[in-house]
N, C-alpha and C positions, 0 to 999 in steps of 0.2 A: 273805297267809298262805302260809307254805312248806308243799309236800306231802312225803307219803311213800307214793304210790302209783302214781307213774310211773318211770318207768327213767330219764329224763334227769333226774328228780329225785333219784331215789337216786346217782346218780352224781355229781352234783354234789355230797350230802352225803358220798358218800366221799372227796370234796379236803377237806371241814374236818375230819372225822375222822381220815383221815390224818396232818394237820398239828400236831391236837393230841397226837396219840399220838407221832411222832417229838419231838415233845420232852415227854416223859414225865407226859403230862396224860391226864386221864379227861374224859370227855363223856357224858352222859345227853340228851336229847330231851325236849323237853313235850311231850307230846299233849293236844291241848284240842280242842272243838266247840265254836263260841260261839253256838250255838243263836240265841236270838233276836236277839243282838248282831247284828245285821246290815241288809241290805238287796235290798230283790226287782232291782235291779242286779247284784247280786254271788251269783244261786241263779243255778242252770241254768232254762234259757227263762223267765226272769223269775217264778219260783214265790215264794209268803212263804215267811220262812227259819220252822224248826221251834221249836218250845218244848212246855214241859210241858203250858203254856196259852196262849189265844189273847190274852195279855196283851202289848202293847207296853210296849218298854223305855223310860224317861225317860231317853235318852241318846244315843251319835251314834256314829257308826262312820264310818272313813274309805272315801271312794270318788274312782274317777277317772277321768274322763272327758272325753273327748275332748280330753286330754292335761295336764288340769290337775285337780287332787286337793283335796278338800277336808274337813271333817268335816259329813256331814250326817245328819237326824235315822235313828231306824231305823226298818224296816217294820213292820207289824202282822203278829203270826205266826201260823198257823197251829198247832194241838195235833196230837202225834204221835198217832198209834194206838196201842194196846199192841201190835197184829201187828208194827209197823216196830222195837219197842224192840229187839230183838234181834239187826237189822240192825246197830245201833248199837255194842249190846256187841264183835260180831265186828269192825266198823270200828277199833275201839280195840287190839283185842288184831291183827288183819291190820298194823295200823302198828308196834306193838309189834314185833312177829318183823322186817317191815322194817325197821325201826331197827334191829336187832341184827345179823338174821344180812345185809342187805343194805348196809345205812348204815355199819354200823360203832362205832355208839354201843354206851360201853358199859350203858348201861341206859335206863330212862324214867322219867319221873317224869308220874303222869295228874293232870291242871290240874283242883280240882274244887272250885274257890276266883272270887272275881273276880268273880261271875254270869253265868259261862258255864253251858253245860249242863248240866251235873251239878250246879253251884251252884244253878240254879233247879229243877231237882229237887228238892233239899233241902230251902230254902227255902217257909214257907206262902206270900212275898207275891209269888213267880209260881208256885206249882204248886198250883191248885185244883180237880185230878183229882180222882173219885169212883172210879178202880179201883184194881188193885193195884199204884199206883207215885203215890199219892198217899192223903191224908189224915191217916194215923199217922205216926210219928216212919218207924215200922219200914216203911212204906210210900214215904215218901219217901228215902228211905236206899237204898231197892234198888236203884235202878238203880247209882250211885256202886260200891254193892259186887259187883256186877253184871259191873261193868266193871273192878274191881280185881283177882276171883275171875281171870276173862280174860286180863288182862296177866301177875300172878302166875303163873297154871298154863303162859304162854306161855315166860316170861323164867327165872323163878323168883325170891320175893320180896329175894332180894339184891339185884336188879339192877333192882326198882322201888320209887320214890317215889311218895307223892301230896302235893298243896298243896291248903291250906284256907284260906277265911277265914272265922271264924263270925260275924262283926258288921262288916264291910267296907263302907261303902256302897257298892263301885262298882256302878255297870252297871243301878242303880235294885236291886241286892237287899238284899232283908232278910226277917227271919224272927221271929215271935212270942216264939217263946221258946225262942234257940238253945244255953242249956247243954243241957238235955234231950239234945236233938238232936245237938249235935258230940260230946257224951259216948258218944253208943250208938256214934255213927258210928267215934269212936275206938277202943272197946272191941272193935266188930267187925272193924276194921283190926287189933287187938296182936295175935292169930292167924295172923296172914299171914308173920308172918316179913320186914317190908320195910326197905330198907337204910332208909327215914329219914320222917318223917312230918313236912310244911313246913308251920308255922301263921303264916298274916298276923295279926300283936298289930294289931289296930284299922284303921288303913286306909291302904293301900298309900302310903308315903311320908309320910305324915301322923301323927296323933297315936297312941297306943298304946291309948289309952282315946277310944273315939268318942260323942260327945253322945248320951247315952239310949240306947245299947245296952250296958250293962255288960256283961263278961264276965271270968269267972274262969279265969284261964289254968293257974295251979300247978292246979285239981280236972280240967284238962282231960288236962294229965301224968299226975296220977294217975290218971286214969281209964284212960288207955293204959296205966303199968307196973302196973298192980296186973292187968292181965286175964294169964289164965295162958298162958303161950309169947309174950308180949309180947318184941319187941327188946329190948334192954336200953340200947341208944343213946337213947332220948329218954326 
């Protein structure tokens, strides 16, 4: 994973930003935390990487070692505290402003799709918290808007994106009953003012409609233009 919190890293994102700019291109950034997606190889001093919950992923992350790479399973994760969520948010919106006013990009788009960590946030079938960043719709949701509010007030919502997927299987997520859920989440996004709001229809590459999670994509549009100061692009 490429950073955006070293100086040899920001510099080095200022030769491709450069290069798309001189010839008359725009460029945004992801930022994502793939929380559990991971492995105690790839944390600092061999720590589990973090999640909502202490649930392991059915799935594999690449690592590489001692000079040959491979895909292997991932670690069992540890659950964050709510004292550290916070740390989180600011990590989101610190890369932000590096993006921008260091990198060069001209905006971001926060990755909160896939079963990274904001995905498993959202989702009931890894985040089986008891405080307030799990149980309700509104509960699960916070941290994503959390870290939206963040980048937003950093950037301003012209110049950020987010990506969703509400029935994706990657990365072992899924969720009980995600219209509810991507609904509010959108509704509390059309406020924001964001240049674009990126929804994965079914699963990455795959079909548009994925085996036994329907979802209705036109009430998820309308869910976003009908909230009031909604963009008007999607």
């Amino acid at each position: 994973m490429p950073g955006l919190y070293g100086t040899e890293q920001l510099d080095g994102w200022k030769q491709v930003t450069k290069a798309v700019h001189d010839r008359g291109g725009r460029i945004f950034v992801q930022l994502w935390h793939v929380g559990r997606v991971s492995h105690v190889d790839l944390q600092p001093d061999g720590k589990p990487p973090v999640a909502p919950s202490a649930i392991t992923a059915k799935t594999k992350t690449y690592l590489i070692k001692d000079g040959v790479g491979s895909f292997v399973p991932t670690s069992e994760p540890r659950a964050l505290d709510p004292e550290e969520l916070p740390g989180i948010v600011q990590d989101f919106r610190h890369a932000a402003r590096n993006a921008v006013t260091s990198a060069g990009f001209d905006g971001a788009e926060v990755h909160g799709a896939n079963g990274y960590l904001l995905d498993q946030f959202l989702k009931t079938g890894t985040n089986q918290r008891n405080d307030d960043y799990g149980g309700s719709i509104e509960n699960r949701a916070r941290l994503t808007l959390e870290v939206m509010r963040a980048v937003v007030e950093e950037l301003g919502g012209h110049r950020v994106g987010i990506r969703l997927s509400p029935v994706t299987p990657a990365n072992d997520a899924s969720d009980a009953d995600p219209q509810p859920l991507f609904e509010y989440v959108v509704r509390e996004l059309a406020g924001m003012g964001l240049a674009y709001v990126h929804v994965i229809e079914g699963a990455t590459g795959g079909p548009r409609e994925v085996e036994g999670r329907p979802f209705d994509y036109a009430a998820l549009r309308q869910a976003y233009r009908t909230r009031a100061g909604a963009a008007p692009g999607w």
